[in-house]
C-alpha positions in Angstrom: 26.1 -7.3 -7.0 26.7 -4.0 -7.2 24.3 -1.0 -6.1 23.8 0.0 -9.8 23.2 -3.9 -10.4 20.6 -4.0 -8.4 18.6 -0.8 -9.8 19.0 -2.4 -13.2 18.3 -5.6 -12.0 15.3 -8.0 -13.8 11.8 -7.2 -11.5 11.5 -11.1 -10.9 14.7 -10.5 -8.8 12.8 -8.9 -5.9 11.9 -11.7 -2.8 8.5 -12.3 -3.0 7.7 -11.5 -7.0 7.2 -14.5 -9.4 6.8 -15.1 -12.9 3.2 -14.1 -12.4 3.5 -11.0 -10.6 6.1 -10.5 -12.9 4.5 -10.5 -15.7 1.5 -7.9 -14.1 4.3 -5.4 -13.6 5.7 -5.8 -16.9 2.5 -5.0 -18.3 2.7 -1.8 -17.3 6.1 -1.6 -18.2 7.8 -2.0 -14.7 10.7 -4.3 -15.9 13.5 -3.3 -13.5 14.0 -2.2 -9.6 14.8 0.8 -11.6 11.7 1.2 -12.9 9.7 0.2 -9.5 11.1 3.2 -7.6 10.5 5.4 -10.7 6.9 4.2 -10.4 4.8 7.2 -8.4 2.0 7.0 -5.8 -1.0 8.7 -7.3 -2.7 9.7 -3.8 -3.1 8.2 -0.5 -5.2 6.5 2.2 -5.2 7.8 5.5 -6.6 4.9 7.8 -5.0 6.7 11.4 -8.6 7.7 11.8 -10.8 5.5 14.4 -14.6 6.1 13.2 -17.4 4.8 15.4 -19.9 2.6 13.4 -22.8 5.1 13.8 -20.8 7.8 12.0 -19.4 5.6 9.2 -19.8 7.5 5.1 -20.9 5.3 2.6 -18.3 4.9 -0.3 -15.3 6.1 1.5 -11.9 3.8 3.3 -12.3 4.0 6.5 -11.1 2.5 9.8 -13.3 0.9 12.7 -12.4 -1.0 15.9 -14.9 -4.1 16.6 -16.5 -6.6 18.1 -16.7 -9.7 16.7 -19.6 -11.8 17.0 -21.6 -14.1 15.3 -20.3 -16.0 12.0 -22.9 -16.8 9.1 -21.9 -19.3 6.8 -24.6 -20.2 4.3 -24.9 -24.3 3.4 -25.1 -23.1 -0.5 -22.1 -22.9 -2.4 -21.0 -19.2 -3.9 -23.5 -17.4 -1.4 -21.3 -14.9 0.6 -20.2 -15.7 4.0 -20.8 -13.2 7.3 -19.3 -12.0 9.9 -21.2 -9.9 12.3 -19.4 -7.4 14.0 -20.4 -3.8 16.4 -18.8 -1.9 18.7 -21.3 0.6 21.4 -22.6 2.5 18.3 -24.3 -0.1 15.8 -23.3 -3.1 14.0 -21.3 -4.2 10.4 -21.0 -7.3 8.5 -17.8 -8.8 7.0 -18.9 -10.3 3.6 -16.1 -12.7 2.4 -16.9 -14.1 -1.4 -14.6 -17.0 -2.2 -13.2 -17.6 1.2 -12.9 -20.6 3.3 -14.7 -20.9 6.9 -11.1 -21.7 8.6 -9.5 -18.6 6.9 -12.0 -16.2 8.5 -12.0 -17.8 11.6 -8.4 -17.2 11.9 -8.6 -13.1 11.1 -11.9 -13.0 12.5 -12.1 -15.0 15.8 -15.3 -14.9 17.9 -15.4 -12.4 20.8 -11.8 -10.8 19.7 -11.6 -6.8 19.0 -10.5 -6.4 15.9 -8.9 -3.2 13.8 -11.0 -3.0 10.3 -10.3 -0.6 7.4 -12.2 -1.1 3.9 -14.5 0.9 1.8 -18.1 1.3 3.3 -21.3 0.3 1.8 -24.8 -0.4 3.3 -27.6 -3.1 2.5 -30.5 -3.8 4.0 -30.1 -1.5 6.8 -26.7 -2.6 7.7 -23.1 -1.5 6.9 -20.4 -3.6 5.4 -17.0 -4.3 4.4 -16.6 -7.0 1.6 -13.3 -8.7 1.3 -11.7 -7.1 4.3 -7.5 -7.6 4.0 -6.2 -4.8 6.3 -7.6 -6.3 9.6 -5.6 -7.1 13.0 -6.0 -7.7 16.3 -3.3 -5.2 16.2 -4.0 -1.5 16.1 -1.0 0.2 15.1 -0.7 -2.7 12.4 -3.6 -1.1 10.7 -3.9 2.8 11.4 -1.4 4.1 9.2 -1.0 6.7 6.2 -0.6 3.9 2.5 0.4 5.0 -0.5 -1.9 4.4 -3.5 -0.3 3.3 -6.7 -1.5 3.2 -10.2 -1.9 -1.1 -10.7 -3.5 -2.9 -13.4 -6.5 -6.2 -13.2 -4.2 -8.9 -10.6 -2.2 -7.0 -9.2 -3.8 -5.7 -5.7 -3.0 -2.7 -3.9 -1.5 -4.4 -0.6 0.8 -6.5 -3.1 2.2 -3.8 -4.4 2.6 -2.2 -1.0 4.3 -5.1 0.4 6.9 -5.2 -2.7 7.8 -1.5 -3.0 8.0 -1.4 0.7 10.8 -4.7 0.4 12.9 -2.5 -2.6 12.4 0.8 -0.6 14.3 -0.9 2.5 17.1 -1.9 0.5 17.4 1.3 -1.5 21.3 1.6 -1.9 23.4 4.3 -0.9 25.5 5.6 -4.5 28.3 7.4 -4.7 27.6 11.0 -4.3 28.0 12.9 -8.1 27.1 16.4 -7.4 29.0 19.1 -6.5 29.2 20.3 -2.9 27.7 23.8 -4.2 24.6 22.1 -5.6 24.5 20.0 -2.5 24.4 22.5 -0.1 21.6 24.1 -2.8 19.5 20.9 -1.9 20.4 21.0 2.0 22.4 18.0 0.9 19.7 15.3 0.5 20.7 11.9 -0.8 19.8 10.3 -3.8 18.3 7.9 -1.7 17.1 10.1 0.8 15.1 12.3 -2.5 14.0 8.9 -3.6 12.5 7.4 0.0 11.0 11.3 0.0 9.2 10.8 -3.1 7.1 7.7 -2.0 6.4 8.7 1.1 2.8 9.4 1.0 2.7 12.7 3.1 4.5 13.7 0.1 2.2 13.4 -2.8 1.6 15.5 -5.2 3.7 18.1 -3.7 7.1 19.6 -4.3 10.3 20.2 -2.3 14.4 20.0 -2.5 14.1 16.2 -2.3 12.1 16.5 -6.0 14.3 19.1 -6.6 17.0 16.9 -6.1 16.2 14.2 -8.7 15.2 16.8 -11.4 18.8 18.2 -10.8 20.5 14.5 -11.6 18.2 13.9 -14.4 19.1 17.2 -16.1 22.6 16.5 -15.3 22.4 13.1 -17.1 20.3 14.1 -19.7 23.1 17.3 -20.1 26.3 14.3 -19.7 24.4 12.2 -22.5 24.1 15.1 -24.7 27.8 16.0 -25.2 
């Protein structure tokens, strides 16, 4: 396959997308590789930051390092299950709808310390997570800087992460089109280089010669179709 084959290539190509997932990125008319990378973060979740309990914000992502301690699993099917968690400053429940008792057992083991980031709320005098999915014993696994992207109902933020992180790796290098002038205009940034620039989320919503750079090749294409 060749690099342009791949860029046009079908969206079910990509390791790990099925005819389900598929058909959730086609709704929002993402039908090639092409399209994927073309497909912008909006904004961006910064989870680097440790917060003690005490000084958690209702409503907002943010990232806490815990204890874990006590499960509560309710004998009444579709109550939520809990995890009780703290660290020196207060404790936090893990609610889990929908999940089975092994499964949080295996993210969530008794007595481990445990990396959590997830939207805050409070209830009955407590704070909690529900649903947590970017937990880890590991730290560094956790406290990074994610791009948001626009998704639509079934297709879930760390999905979406996970595939556009797989097409970003294997980005191809293409045959250089410009001239050296404009190149050295640009600081001579790659295609792929612009393109890997444009989803990194330190970048969003601001400008620079990697946007530039793309702006350049699409008035250039635009200008070759033309005549």
């Amino acid at each position: 396959m060749s690099n342009y084959e791949y860029l046009l290539s079908d969206i079910n190509s990509i390791n790990g997308v099925g005819s389900k997932t598929s058909k959730l990125f086609k709704k929002k008319n993402i039908n090639t590789v092409f399209d994927l990378i073309w497909s912008l973060p909006q904004s961006f979740i910064d989870r680097t930051n440790t917060i003690k309990i005490k000084d958690l914000q209702i409503g907002k992502v943010q990232t806490i390092r815990v204890h874990v301690i006590k499960y509560s699993f309710p004998r009444i099917r579709n109550l939520p299950k809990k995890v009780l968690c703290e660290d020196d400053t207060g404790k936090l429940d893990c609610i889990f709808f929908n999940s089975y008792d092994g499964y949080i057992k295996k993210i969530l083991p008794i007595n481990s310390e445990i990396t959590i980031s997830g939207k805050i709320s409070y209830y009955k005098n407590r704070y909690q997570i529900t649903n947590p999915t970017n937990l880890s014993s590991d730290e560094n696994s956790i406290k990074k800087i994610s791009p948001v992207y626009s998704l639509t109902d079934g297709l879930t933020l760390k999905s979406y992460n996970n595939i556009i992180d797989k097409v970003l790796q294997n980005i191809p290098d293409l045959d250089e089109w410009l001239s050296r002038r404009i190149l050295k205009k640009f600081n001579f940034i790659t295609w792929k280089k612009a393109i890997l620039e444009l989803h990194n989320p330190k970048n969003v919503n601001k400008k620079g010669v990697f946007l530039n750079r793309l702006i350049c090749c699409a008035l250039q294409f635009n200008f070759e179709k033309a005549v």
